[in-house]
N, C-alpha and C positions, 0 to 999 in steps of 0.2 A: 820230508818236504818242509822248506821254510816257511815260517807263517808269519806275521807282525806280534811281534810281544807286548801286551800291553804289562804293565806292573802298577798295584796298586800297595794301599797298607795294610786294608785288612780283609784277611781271607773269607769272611763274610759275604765282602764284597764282590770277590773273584770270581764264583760259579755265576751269581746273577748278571754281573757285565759282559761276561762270556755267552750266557745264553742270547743277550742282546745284540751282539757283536757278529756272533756263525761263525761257521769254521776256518776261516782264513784267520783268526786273530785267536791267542792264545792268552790267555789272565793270569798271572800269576802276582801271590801277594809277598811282599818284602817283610810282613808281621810286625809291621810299624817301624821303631829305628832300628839300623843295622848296626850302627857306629854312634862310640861316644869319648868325650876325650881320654887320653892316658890321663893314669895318674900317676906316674913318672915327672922326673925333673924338679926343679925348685918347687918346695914344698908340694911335691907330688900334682901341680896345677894339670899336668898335660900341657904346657902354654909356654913355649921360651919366650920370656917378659923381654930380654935383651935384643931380642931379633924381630923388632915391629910384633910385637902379640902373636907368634905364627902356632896355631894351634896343632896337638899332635893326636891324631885321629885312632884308634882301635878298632877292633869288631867290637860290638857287645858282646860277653858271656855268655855261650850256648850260640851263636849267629856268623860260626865262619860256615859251618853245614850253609847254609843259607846261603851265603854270602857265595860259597862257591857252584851250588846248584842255578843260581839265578845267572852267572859268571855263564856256565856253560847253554843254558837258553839265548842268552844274547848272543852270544858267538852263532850260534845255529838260526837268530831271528833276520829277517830282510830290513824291517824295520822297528825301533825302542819306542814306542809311550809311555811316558812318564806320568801314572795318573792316580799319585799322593795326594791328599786334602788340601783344600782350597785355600789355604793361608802360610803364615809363614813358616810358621816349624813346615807344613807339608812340602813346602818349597825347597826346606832345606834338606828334607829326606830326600827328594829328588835329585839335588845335587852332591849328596851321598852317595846315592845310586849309579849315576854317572861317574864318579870319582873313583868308587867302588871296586863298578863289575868293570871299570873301560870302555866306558859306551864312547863312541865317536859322536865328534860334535856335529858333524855330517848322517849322522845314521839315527838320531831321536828329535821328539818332539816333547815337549810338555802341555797337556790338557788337564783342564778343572771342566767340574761341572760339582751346582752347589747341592744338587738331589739325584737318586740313583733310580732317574726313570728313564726310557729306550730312549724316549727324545731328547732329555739332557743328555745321555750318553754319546749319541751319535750327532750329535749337536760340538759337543766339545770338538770333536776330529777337523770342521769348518773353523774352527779358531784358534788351531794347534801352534803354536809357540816353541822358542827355547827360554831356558830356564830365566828367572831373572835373579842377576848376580848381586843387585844393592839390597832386595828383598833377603834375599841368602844372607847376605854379611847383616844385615840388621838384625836378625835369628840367630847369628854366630856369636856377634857381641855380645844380647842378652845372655847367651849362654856362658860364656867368657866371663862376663861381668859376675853372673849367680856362683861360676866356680871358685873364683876370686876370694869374692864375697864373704861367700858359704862353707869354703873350706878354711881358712884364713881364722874364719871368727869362730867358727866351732871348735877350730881345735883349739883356741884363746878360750872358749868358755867350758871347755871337757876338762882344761890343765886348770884355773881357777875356781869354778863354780861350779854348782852341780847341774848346772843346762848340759844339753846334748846338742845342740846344733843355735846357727841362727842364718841370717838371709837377710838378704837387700829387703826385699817386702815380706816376708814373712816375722821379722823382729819388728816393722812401722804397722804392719798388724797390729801385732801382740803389743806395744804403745798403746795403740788405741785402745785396746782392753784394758788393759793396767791403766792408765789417763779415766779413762769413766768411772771404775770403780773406785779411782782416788777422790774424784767426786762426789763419788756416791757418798761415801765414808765422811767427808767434809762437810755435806749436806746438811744444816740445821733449819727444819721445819715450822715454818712460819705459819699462826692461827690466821684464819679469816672468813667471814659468813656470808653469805647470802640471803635474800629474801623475795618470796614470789608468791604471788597473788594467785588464789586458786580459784579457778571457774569453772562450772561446770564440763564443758566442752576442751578445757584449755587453761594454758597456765601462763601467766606474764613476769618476765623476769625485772625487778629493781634493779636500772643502769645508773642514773642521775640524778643530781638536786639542785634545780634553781639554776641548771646549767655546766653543773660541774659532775663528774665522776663519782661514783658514792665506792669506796673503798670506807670499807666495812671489819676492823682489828679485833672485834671482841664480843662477848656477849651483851653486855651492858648496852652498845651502843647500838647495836641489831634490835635489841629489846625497846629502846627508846624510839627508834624510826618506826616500829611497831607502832608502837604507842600513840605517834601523830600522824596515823594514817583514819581515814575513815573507812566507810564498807562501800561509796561512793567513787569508781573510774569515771571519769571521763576519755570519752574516744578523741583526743586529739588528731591526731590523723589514721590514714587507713590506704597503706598501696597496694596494689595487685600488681605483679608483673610477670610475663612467661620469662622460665631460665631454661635455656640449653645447658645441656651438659657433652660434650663430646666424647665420643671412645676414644677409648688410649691405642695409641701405637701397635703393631703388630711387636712380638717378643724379638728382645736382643737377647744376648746370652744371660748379663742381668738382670734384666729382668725378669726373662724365664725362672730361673735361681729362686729370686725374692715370690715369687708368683706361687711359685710351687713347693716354698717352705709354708707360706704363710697360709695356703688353701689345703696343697696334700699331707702336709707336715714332711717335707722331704729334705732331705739333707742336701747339698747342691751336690756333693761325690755321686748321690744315688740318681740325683735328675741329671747328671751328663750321663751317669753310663746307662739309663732308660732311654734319653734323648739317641744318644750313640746307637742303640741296637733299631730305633724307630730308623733312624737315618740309613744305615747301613743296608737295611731292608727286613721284609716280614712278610714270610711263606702267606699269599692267600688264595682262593681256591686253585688258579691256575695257573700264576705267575710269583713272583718273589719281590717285591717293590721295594724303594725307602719312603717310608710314608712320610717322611717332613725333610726340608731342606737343612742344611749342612747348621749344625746347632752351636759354631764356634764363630759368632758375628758380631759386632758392634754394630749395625746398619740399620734400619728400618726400611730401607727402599723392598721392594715387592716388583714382580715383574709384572708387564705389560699383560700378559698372556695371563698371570693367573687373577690379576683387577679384572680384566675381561671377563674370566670367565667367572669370575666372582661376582660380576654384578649381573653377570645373566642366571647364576643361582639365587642369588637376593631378589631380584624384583618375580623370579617365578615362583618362590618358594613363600618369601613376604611380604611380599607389592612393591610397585615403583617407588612409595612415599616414605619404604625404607634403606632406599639406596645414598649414601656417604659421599665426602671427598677423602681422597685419599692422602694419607698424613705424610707430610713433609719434615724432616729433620731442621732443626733449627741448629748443630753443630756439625760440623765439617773436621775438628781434629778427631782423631784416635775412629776414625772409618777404617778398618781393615781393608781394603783391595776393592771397594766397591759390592762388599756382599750382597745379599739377599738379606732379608729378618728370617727370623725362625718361622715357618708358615706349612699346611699340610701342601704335599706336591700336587695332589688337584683337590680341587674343591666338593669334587663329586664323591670320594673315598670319606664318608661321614663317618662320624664317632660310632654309631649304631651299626653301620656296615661292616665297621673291620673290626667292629668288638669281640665275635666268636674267633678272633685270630689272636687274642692278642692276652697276656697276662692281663692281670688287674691293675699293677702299676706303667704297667705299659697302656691301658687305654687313658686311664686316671690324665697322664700327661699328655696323650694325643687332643685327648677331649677338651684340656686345659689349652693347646696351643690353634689348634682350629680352630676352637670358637672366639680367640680373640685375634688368629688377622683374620676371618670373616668378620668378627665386630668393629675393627678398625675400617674396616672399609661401609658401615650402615652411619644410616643417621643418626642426630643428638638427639635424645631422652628431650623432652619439654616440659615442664613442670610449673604448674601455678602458684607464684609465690605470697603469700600475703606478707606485710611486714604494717602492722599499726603500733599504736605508740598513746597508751595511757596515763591520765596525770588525776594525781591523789593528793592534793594540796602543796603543791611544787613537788612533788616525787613522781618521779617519771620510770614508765614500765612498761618493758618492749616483748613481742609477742612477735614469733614468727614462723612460720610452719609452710608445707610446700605440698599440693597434691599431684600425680601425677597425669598428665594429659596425654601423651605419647611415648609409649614404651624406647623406640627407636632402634638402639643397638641394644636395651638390656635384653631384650625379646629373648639373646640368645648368651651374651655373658653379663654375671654380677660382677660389680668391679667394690662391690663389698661400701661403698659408701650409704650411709642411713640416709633414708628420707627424713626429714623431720616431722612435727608432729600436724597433721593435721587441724587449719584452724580455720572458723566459719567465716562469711564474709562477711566482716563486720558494717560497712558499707550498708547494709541492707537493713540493720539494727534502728526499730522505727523510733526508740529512745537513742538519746547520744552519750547515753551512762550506762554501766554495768557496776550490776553490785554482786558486793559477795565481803561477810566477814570471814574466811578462811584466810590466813597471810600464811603460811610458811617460812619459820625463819631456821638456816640450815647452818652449822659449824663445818669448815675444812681445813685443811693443812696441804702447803704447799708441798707438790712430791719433788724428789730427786731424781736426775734424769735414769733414765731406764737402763739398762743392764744392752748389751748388742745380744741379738738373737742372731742366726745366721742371714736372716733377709736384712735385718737394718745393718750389718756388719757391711755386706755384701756393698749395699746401699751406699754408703760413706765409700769405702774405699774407688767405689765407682765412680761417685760426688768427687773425690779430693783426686781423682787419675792415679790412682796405687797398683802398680801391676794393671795386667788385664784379665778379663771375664773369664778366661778360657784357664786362667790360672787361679780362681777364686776358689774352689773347689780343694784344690793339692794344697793351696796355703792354710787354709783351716783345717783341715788333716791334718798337716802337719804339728801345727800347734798343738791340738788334742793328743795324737800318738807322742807328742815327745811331753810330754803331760804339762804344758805351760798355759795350758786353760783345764778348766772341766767346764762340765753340763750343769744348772740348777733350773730348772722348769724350762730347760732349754735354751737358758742365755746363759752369757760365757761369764765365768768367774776364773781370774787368773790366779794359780796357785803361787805359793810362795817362791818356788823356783823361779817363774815365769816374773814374776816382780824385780828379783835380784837381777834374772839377769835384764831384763829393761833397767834396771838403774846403774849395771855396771857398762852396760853397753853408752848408756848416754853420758855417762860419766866421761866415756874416754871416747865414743864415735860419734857427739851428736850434732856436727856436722854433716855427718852423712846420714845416718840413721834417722829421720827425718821424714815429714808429707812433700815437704817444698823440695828436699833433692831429689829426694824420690821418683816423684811426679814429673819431675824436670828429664830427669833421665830419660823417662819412657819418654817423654817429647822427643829428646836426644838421638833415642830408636827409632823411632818415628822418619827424623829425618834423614837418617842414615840408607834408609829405604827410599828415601825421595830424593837421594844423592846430593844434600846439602851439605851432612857430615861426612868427614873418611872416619870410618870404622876405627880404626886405629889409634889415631889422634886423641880420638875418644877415650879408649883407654889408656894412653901414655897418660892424661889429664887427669883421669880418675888413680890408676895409680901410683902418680906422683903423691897425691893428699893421702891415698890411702893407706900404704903400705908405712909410714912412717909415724901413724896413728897405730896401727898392729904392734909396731916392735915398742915405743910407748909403752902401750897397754901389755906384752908381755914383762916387762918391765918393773911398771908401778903398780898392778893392778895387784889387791890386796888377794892372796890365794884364801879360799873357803875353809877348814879346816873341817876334817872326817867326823861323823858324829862318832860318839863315843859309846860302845854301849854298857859300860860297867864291870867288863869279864876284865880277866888278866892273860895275857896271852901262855899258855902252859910250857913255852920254850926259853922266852928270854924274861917273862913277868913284866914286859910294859903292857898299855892298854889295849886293849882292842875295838877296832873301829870299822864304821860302814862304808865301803868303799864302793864305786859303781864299776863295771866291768863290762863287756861286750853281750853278754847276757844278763847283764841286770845287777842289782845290787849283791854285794856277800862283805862277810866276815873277815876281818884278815889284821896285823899286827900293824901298829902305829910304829913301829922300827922297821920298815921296809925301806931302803932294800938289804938293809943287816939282815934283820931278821921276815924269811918269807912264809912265814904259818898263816895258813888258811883254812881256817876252821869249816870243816863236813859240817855240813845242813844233812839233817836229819830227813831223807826223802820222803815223802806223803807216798803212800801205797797205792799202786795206779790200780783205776778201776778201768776194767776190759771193757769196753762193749762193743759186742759182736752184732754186727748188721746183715750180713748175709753168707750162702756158703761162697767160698772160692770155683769160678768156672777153670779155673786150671788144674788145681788139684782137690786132695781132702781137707785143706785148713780153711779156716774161716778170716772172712775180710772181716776185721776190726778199725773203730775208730783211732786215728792215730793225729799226732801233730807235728807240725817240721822244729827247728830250731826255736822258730822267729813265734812260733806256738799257733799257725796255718793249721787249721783241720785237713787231713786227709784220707781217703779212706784204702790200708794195706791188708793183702795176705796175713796172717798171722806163721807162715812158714817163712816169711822170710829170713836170710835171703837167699833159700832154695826157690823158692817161687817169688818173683817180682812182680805181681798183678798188683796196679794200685790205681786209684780213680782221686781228681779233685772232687766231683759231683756222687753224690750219695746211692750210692747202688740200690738195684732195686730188690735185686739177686734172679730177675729175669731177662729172659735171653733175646735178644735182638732178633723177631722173624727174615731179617735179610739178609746178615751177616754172621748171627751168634755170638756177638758180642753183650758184654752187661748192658742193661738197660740201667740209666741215673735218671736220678729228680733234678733238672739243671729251669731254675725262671719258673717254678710253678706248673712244669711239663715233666713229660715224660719220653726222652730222648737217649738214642743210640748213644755211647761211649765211643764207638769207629766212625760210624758212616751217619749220615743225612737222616736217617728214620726217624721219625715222630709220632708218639702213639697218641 
């Protein structure tokens, strides 16, 4: 019997919108993209540059099975929904999919919904659509653009230098890195003092003399101002005033990022794919939800329904007098589709309720994102500010501290700003002096700007429009794994690699390679979806500049030469040197291609470890690892027996299926089927 198909991306997805759905509609998931370009053709692009940029599409590796299983459900289905994620790349899978399987433009629909609850789900079906083709080509191009790019320049910097790859945003990254720490190194630290009046209750800081700035160079003269002070303030003036403080915004995808580096110490790789499994859904007593809305936004906007029903939680839960207005965007470019913010799907599902559901970093981040769109929607914090102003024979010394009067939104998130110090109300002081001989006089040196951690990196690149949010994650990966940064207390130091090749790229692309083209581009994408650009155009434009700047730089650009490491090759007696190769660096002769000797590395002695027996046979699963050095865990009889697991065995038997039980998230779940112990 025919049923309506719907298709999604991730199989996650698929049983829970099915169970919302009943039996007339059938779920099945695509497992994200099916197709990506060849790498055929001029310089392997997939892309005939000479025929308007016409891209030439593939399966992915391992996704014709797919491809042709999903192929024979359409043909069998009455009606296709098309219901990939809510932005562009999801868009463009969808038009994959149609392309694909041969879906007729008469026989689908495309539905979004930005959270995987019944009623978003069945809510989508009322606003069901076909695809939209400028959104697609704005997704195409970027991708166009990064292959270009990305392949073009990497293999410019594999042939001269010892980088391994680069990218339109991923090399004005790594700038940015290498630009601060040029900085930093440049930095020559300037003496300067200060000096503060100490009282009992409170300290007043030396600003002025006579009217002017007291800029303070040295000891001597710290010492002197000293010296012509008395033990006598006077209260010149004395203001009180309340300050609001407003909540911030409910979370976009950068700021979740920054939020959650700088509170949970998370990497942004680790907060999308925590955010990713909140969204997708998470088994709790009796149903399967997505506990937060769709985590790949630029937006702030919030729905009508969950403001509703967020203020009828806030005023029952904390009174009327902490109910908010709700935040308005002050910018209008680089909005995705009108998203949602990051926000929990209802308001009622608390941190504490679905905590016995949930790993430890899986609450850590719900509990981070609920309490701040709930807090974006409470009131401002009120705080009593004093600010007086004491004078010590024309030296002037400011005093200012803040107590709190109403909690507001902090009640339920800290947005990590200090209070200041608490200071009495001088106003009430029945003398109009304070004394005190305690002065404090204090030496400093001016610092050098700070190192990027991943939240300030984040930050800038967000500031200066580099890429977008949903790509912030894969670019800083990337840098790390191809080693053009490391870690130092958590902020990026760019190795020596990563410098050469930022100065050989801007050497010969820094016209392109750039904030300002950059940033322009993504505008460029931008429009391309708003149908003010043709797609095309676009690239004939960029490749006219760019490809003639490539064969340049093949060119002139100075080749690196192979470290040398002192040996003598034992075939032809020239040097021998460190060459890099597909697996990593090795040995080999500085006469190549005369001479191809490739000096044996001595192998390190592998140590077994055995984690459980084998449920197939008598050998035992041992830890093993793929090429790429992937943990996995195999048979030790292979390849008589082929039992192998990515999730760590437990060497216990699944009660529903008899399948291995693994440690996958801090649980304890089936390798086959759905069970969770």
């Amino acid at each position: 019997m025919s049923k309506n198909l719907v298709i999604v991306e991730s199989p996650a997805k698929s049983k829970t919108i099915e169970k919302y759905l009943g039996t007339d509609y059938k779920v099945l998931s695509s497992k994200g993209h099916i197709r990506d370009l060849a790498t055929s053709g001029k310089f392997g692009l997939g892309v005939d540059i000479e025929n308007g940029f016409k891209p030439n599409y593939i399966p992915i590796k391992g996704k014709k099975k797919d491809i042709t299983a999903l192929t024979k459900e359409v043909k069998n289905a009455d009606k296709v929904y098309l219901a990939t994620d809510p932005d562009r790349e999801g868009e463009a899978i969808s038009w994959h999919l149609k392309d694909a399987l041969d879906i007729d433009d008469k026989n689908y629909e495309r539905i979004v919904f930005n959270e995987i609850t019944k009623d978003a789900v069945l809510n989508s079906f009322k606003n069901a659509r076909k695809i939209d083709d400028l959104m697609v080509r704005s997704q195409e191009t970027r991708r166009i653009l990064d292959r270009i790019i990305g392949f073009r320049l990497s293999k410019l910097m594999q042939s001269k230098t010892g980088g391994k790859s680069a990218g339109r945003v991923q090399s004005v990254a790594l700038k940015l890195i290498v630009d601060r720490e040029r900085e930093i190194r440049k930095f020559i630290p300037e003496e300067y003092w200060t000096i503060k009046a100490l009282f009992p209750d409170f300290s007043a800081d030396l600003f002025e003399k006579d009217g002017k700035k007291v800029k303070i160079d040295n000891e001597l003269d710290a010492t002197k101002i000293v010296n012509e002070l008395s033990n006598s303030y006077k209260i010149e003036s004395t203001e009180i005033n309340d300050k609001k403080r407003q909540s911030k915004p409910p979370f976009i995808t950068s700021t979740l990022q920054q939020d959650a580096a700088n509170k949970l110490g998370f990497t942004s790789k680790k907060t999308m794919s925590v955010a990713q499994k909140l969204y997708e859904g998470i088994k709790l007593e009796s149903e399967t939800v997505g506990l937060i809305t769709y985590m790949r936004t630029d937006s702030i906007r919030l729905s009508n329904e969950f403001i509703s029903n967020s203020y009828k939680y806030i005023e029952v839960t904390y009174g009327k007098e902490y109910l908010g207005a709700v935040k308005k965007s002050n910018k209008t470019e680089n909005v995705q589709d009108a998203h949602e913010a990051i926000r929990p799907s209802s308001v009622l599902r608390t941190p504490e309720k679905v905590k016995p559901y949930l790993t430890s970093d899986e609450y850590k981040l719900y509990n981070l994102i609920y309490n701040r769109a709930l807090a974006s929607l409470m009131a401002p914090s009120i705080s009593s500010v004093t600010t007086a102003i004491l004078d010590n024979n024309g030296y002037r010394f400011k005093v200012t501290g803040s107590t709190l009067k109403f909690d507001g939104y902090l009640k339920i998130y800290n947005d990590e700003e200090k209070e200041e110090n608490k200071v009495p109300d001088l106003s009430n002081y029945k003398s109009n002096v304070l004394v005190t001989d305690k002065v404090e006089k204090k030496q400093h040196f001016t610092e050098p700007p700070a190192r990027y951690t991943e939240a300030s990196l984040i930050k800038e690149m967000e500031k200066l429009g580099i890429g977008r949010p949903s790509t912030y994650a894969s670019t800083i990966s990337t840098l790390v794994e191809r080693l053009y940064v490391s870690k130092d207390q958590k902020k990026f130091v760019p190795t020596e690699m990563g410098e050469e090749t930022t100065d050989k790229l801007q050497e010969f692309f820094s016209e392109l390679i750039n904030v300002k083209y950059t940033a322009q581009m993504e505008e460029n994408l931008d429009e391309i979806a708003d149908g003010k650009i043709v797609w095309n155009e676009l690239l004939e434009e960029f490749y006219r500049r760019f490809e003639p700047m490539v064969e340049n730089a093949f060119d002139k650009m100075e080749k690196k030469e192979p470290e040398k490491t002192g040996e003598l090759c034992p075939e032809c007696g020239k040097e021998l040197v460190i060459r890099n190769g597909k697996y990593g660096e090795f040995t080999a002769c500085s006469n190549y291609p005369t001479c191809k000797y490739i000096k044996k590395e001595e192998k390190e002695e592998k140590v077994v470890v055995e984690v459980c027996d084998c449920i197939k046979c008598d050998g035992k699963i041992v830890e093993r690892k793929t090429r790429k050095g992937k943990v996995f865990y195999g048979c030790n009889n292979f390849p008589k027996c082929k039992e192998a697991y990515w999730d760590k065995p437990t060497g216990e038997r699944c009660p529903e299926c008899n399948s291995m039980l693994v440690e996958k998230n801090d649980k304890i779940k089936c390798s086959a089927c759905d069970f969770e112990k």
